[in-house]
N, CA and C atoms as an extended XYZ file, in Angstrom:
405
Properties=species:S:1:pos:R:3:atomname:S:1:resname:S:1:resid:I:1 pbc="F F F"
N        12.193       17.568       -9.805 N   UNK     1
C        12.480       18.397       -8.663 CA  UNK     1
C        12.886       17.549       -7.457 C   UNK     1
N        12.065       16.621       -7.246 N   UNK     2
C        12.584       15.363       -5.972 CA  UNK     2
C        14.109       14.876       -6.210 C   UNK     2
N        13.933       14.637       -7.953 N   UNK     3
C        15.271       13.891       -8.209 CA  UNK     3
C        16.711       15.013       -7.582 C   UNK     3
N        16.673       16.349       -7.784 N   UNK     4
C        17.246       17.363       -7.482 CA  UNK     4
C        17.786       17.206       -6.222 C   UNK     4
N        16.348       17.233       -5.218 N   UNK     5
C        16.327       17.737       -3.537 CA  UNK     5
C        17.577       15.781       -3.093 C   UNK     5
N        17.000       15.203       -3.937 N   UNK     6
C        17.418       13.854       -3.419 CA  UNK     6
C        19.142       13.663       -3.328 C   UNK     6
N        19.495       14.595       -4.621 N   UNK     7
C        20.776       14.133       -5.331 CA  UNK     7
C        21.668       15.353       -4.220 C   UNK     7
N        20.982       16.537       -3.643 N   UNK     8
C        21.641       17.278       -3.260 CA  UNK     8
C        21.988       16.543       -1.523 C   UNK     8
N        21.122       16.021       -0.884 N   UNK     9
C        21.152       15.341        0.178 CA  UNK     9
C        22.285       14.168       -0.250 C   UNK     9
N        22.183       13.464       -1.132 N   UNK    10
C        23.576       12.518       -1.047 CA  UNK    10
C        24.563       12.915       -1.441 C   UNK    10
N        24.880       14.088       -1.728 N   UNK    11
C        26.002       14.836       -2.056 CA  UNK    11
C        26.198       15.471       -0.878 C   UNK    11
N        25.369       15.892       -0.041 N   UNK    12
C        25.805       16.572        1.460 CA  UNK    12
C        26.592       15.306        2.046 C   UNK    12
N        25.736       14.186        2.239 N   UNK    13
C        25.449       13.088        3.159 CA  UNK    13
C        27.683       12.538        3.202 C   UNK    13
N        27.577       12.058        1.209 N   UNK    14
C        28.926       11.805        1.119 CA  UNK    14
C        29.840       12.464        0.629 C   UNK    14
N        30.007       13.769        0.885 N   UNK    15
C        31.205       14.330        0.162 CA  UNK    15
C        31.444       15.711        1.354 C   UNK    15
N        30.312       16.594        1.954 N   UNK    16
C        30.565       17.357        2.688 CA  UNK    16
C        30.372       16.958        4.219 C   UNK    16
N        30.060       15.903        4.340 N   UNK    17
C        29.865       15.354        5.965 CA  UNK    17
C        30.891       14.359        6.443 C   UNK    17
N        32.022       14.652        7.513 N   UNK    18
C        32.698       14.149        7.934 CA  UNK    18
C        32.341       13.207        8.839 C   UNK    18
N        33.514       12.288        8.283 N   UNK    19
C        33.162       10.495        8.971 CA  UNK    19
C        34.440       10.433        9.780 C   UNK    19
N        35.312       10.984        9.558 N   UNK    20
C        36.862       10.663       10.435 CA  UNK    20
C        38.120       11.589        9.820 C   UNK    20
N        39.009       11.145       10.712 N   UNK    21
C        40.792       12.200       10.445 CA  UNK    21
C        41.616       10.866        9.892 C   UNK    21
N        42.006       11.485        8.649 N   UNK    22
C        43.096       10.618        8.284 CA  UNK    22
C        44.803       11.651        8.688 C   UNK    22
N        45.888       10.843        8.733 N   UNK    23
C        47.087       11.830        9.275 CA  UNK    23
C        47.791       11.240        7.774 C   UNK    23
N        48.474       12.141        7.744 N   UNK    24
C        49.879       11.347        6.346 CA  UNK    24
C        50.980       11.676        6.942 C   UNK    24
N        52.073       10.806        6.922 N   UNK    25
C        53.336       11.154        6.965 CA  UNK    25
C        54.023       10.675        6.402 C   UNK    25
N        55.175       12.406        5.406 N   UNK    26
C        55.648       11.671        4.302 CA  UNK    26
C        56.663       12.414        4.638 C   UNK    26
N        58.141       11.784        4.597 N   UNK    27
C        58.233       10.159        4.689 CA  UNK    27
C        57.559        9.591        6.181 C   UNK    27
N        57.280        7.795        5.622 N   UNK    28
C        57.008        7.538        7.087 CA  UNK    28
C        57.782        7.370        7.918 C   UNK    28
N        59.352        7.143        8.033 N   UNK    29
C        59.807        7.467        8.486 CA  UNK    29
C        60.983        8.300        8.787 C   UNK    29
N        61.704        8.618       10.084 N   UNK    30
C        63.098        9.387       10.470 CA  UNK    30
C        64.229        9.148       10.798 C   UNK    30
N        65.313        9.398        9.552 N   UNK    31
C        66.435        8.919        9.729 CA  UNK    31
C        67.505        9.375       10.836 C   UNK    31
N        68.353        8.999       11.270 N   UNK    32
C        68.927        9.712       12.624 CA  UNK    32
C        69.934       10.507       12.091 C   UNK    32
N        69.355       11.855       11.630 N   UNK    33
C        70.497       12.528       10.844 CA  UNK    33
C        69.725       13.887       11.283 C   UNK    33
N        70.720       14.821       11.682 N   UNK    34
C        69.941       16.490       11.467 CA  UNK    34
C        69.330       17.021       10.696 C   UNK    34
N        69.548       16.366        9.472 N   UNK    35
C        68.951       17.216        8.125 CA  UNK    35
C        67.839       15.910        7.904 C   UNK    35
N        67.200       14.895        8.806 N   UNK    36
C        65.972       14.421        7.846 CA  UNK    36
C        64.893       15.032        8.804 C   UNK    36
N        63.891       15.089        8.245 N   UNK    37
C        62.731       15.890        8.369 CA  UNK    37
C        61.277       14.923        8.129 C   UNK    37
N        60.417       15.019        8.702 N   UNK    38
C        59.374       14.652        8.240 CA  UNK    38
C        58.118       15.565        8.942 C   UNK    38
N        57.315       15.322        7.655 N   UNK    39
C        56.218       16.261        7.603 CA  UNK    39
C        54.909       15.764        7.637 C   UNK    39
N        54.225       16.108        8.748 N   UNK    40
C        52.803       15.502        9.299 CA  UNK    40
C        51.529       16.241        8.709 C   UNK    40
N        50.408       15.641        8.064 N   UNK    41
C        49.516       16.414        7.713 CA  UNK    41
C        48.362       15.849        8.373 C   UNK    41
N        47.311       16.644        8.599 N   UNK    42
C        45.900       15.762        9.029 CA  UNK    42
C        44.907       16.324        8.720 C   UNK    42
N        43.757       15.824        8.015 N   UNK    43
C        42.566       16.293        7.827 CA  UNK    43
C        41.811       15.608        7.612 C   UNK    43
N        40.315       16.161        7.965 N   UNK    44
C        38.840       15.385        7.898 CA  UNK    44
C        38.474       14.551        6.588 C   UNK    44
N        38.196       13.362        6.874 N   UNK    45
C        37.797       12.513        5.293 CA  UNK    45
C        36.659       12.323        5.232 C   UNK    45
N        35.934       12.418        4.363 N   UNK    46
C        34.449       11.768        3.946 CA  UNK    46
C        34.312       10.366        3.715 C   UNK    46
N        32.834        9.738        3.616 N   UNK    47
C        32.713        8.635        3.228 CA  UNK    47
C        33.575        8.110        2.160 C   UNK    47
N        33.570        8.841        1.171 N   UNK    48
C        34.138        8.276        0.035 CA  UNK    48
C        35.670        8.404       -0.182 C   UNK    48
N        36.356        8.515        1.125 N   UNK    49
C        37.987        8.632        1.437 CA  UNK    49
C        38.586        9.870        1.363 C   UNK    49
N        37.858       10.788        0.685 N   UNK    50
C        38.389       11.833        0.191 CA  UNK    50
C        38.457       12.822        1.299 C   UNK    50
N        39.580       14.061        1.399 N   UNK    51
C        39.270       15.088        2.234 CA  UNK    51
C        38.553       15.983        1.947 C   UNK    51
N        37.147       16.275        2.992 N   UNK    52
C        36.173       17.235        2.847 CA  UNK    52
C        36.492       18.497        2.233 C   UNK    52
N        35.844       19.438        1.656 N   UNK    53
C        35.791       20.660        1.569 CA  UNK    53
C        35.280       21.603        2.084 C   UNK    53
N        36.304       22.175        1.940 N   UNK    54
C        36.215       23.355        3.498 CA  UNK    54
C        36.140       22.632        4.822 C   UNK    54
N        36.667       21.589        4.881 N   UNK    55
C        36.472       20.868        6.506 CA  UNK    55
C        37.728       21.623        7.011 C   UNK    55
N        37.979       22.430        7.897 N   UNK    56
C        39.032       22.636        8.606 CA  UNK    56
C        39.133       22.263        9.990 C   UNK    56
N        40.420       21.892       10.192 N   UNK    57
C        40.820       21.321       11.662 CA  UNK    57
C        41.675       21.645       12.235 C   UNK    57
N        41.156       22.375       13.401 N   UNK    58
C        42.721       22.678       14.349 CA  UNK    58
C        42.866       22.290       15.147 C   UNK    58
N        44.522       21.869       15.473 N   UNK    59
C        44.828       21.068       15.908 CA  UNK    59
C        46.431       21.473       16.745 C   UNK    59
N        46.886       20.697       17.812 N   UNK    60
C        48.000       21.426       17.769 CA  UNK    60
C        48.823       20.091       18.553 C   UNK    60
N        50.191       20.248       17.993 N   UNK    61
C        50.900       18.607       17.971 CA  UNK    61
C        52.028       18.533       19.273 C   UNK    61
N        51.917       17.506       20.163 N   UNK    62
C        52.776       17.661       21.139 CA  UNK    62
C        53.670       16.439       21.510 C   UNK    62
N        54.441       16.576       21.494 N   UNK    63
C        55.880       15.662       21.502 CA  UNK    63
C        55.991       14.453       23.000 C   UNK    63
N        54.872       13.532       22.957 N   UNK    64
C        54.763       13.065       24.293 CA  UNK    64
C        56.055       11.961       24.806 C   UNK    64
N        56.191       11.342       24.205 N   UNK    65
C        57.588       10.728       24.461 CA  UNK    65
C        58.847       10.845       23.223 C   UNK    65
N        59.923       10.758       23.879 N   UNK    66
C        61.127       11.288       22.843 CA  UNK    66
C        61.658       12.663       22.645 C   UNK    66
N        61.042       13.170       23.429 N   UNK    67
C        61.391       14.694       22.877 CA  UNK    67
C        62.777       14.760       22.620 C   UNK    67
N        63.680       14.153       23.793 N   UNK    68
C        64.973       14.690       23.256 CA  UNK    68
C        65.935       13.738       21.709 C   UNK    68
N        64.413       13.655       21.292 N   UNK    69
C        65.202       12.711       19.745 CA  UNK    69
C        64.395       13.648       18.997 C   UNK    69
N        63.628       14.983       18.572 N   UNK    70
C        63.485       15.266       17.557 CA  UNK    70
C        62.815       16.558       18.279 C   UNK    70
N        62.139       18.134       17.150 N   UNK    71
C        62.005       19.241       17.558 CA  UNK    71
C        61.011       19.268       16.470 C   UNK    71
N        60.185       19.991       17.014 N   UNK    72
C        58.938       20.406       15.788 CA  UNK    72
C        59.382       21.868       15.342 C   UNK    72
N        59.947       22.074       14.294 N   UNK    73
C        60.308       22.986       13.489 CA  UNK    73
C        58.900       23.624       13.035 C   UNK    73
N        58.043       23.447       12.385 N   UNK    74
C        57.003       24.249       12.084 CA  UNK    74
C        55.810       23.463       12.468 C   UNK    74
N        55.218       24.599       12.670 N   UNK    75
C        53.745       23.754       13.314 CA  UNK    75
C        52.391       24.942       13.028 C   UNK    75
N        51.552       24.438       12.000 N   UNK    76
C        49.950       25.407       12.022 CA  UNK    76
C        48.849       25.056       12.426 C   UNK    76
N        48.143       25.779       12.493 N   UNK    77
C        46.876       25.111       13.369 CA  UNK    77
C        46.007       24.557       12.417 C   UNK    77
N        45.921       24.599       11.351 N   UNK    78
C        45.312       23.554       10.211 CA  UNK    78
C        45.412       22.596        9.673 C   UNK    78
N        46.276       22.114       10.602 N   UNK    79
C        46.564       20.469       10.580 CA  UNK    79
C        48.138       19.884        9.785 C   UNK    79
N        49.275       20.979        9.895 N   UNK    80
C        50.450       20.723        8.959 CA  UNK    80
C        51.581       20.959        9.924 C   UNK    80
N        52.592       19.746        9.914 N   UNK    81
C        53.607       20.153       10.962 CA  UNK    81
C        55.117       19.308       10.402 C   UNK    81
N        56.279       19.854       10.856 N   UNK    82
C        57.260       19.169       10.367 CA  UNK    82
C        58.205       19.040       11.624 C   UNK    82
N        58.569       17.583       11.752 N   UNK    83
C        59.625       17.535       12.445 CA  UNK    83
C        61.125       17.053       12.208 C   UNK    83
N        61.978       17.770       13.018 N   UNK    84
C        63.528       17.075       12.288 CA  UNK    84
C        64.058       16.458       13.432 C   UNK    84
N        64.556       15.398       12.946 N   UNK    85
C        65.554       14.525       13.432 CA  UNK    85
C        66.818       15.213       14.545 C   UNK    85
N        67.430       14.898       15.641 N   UNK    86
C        68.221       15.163       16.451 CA  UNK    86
C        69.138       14.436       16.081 C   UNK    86
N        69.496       13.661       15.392 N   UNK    87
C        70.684       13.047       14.959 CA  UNK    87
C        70.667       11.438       15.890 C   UNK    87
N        69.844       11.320       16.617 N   UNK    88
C        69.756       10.123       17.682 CA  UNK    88
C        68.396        9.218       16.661 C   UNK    88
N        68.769        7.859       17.066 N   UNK    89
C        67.779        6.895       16.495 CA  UNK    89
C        67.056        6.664       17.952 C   UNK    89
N        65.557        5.989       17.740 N   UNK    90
C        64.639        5.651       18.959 CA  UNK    90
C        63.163        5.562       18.262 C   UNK    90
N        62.158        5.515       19.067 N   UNK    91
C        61.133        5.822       18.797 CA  UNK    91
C        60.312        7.069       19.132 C   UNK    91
N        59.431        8.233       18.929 N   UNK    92
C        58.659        9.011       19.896 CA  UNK    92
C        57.519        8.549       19.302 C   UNK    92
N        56.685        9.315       20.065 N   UNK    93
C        54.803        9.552       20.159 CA  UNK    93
C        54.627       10.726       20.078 C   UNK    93
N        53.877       11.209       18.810 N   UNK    94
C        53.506       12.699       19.168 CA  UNK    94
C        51.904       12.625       19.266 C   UNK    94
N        51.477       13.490       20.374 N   UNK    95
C        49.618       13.835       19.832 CA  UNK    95
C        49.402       14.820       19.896 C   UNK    95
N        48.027       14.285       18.899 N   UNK    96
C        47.435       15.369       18.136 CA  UNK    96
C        46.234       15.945       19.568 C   UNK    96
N        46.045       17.180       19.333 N   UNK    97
C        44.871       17.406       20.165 CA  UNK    97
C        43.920       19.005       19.399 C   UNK    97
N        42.965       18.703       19.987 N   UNK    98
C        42.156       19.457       19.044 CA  UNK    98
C        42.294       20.733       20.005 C   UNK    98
N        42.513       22.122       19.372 N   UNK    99
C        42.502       23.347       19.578 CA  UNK    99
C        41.191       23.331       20.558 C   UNK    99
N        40.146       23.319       19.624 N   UNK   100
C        38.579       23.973       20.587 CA  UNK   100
C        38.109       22.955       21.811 C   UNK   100
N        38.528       21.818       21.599 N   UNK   101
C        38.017       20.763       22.957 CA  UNK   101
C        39.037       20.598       23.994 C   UNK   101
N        40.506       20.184       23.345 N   UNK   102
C        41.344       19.908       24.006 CA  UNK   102
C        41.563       18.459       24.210 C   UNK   102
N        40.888       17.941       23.841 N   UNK   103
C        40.734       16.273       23.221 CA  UNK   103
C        41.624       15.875       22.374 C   UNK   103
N        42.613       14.456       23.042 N   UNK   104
C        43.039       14.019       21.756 CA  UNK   104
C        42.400       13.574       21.244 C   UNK   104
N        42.666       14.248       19.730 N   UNK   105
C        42.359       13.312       18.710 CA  UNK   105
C        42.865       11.597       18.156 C   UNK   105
N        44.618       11.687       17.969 N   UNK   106
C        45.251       10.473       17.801 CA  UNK   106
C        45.825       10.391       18.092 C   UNK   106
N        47.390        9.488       18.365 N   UNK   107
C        48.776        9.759       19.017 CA  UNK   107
C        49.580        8.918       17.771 C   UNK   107
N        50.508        8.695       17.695 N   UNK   108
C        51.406        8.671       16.231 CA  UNK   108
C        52.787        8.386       16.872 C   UNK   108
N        52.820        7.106       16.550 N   UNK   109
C        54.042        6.508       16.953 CA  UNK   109
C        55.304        6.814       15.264 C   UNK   109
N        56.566        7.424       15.864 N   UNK   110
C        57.789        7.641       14.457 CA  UNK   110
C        58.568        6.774       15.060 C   UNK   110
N        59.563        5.878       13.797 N   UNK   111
C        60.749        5.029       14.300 CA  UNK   111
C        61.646        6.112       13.502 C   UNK   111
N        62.705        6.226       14.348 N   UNK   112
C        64.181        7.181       14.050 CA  UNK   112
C        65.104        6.217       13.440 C   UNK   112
N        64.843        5.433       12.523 N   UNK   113
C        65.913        4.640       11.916 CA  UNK   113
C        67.611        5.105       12.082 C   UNK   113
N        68.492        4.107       11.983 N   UNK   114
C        69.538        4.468       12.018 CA  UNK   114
C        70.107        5.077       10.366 C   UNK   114
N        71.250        6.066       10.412 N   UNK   115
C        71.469        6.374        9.317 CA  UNK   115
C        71.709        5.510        8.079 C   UNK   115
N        71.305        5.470        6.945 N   UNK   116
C        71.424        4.806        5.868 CA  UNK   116
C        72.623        3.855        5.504 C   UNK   116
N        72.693        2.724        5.679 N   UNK   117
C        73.894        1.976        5.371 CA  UNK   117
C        74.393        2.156        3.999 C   UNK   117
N        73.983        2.370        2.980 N   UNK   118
C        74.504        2.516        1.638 CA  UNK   118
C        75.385        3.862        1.702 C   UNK   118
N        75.083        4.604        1.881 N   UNK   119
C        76.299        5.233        2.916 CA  UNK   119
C        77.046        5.108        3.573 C   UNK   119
N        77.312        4.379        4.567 N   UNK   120
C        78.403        3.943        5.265 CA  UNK   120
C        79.077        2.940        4.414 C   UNK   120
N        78.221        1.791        3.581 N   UNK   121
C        79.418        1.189        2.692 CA  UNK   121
C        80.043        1.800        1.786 C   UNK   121
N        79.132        3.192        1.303 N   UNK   122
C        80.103        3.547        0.816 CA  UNK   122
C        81.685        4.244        0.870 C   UNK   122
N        81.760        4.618        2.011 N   UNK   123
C        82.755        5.267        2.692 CA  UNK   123
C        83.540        4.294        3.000 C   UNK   123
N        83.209        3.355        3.581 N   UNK   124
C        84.204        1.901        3.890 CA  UNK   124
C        84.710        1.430        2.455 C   UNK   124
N        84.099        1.189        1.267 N   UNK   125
C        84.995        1.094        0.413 CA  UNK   125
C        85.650        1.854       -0.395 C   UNK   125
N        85.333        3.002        0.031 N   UNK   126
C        86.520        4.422       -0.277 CA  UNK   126
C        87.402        4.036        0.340 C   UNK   126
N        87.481        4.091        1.785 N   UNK   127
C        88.537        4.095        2.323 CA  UNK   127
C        89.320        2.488        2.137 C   UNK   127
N        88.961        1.392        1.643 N   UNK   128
C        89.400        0.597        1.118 CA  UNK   128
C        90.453        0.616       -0.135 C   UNK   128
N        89.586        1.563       -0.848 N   UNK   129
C        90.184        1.981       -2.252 CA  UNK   129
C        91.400        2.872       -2.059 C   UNK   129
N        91.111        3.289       -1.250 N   UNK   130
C        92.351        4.480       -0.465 CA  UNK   130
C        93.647        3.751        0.101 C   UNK   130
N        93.216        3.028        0.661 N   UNK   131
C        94.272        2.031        1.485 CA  UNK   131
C        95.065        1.341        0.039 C   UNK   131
N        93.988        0.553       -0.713 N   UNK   132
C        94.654       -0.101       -1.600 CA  UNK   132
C        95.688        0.516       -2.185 C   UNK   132
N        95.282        1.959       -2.889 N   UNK   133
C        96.268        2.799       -4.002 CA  UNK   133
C        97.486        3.277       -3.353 C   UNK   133
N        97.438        3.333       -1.784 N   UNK   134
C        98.541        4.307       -0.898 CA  UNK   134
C        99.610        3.216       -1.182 C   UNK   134
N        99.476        2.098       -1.030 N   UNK   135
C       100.396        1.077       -1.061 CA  UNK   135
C       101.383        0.928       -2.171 C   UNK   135
């Protein structure tokens, strides 16, 4: 019976008791194109890395520097948000702040990479190939 009461306390202790917020962002980063997107998640982790159950967190995400390089397209209060690219490269900061306190929680630096060069070479040696055959 002890062994029971014991096993249920370290199962509270590490699996339902929150130690911290982990954020993901996948991808980590934003290409300077209209159509790239990235999508922010955040939730409570336990000791053992994992995200709690039933831990919910609300939260709500605000665009502190950069705004005019990207737009938060969707945003919920349970910790899930996506933003797209303005077509401009730079850096922003977005933070997080908690719904019920009003406290930030973290702030989250994105790099807006420039658009993909394997792309642009490829077009440069199209138009190479183009030039060549016109001749």
């Amino acid at each position: 019976m002890l062994a029971v009461i014991l096993l249920a306390l370290l199962v509270d202790k590490f699996v339902f008791t929150s130690s911290g917020v982990k954020i993901e962002l996948t991808p980590e980063v934003l290409r300077a194109s209209s159509s790239s997107e990235l999508e922010i998640k955040i939730y409570r982790s336990n000791l053992l890395g994992f995200k709690v159950p039933f831990g919910n967190i609300d939260v709500r995400f605000v665009i502190e520097e950069g705004a005019n390089l990207v737009e938060i397209i969707s945003e919920s209060p349970d910790g899930n948000a996506k933003v797209r690219s303005r077509g401009l490269e730079g850096e922003i900061v977005i933070g997080i702040y908690s719904i019920k306190s009003g406290m930030q929680i973290s702030r989250i630096l994105i790099k807006i990479l420039p658009r993909d060069l394997a792309l642009l070479n490829c077009e440069r040696s199209e138009a190479i190939l183009t030039f060549t055959f016109s001749r």
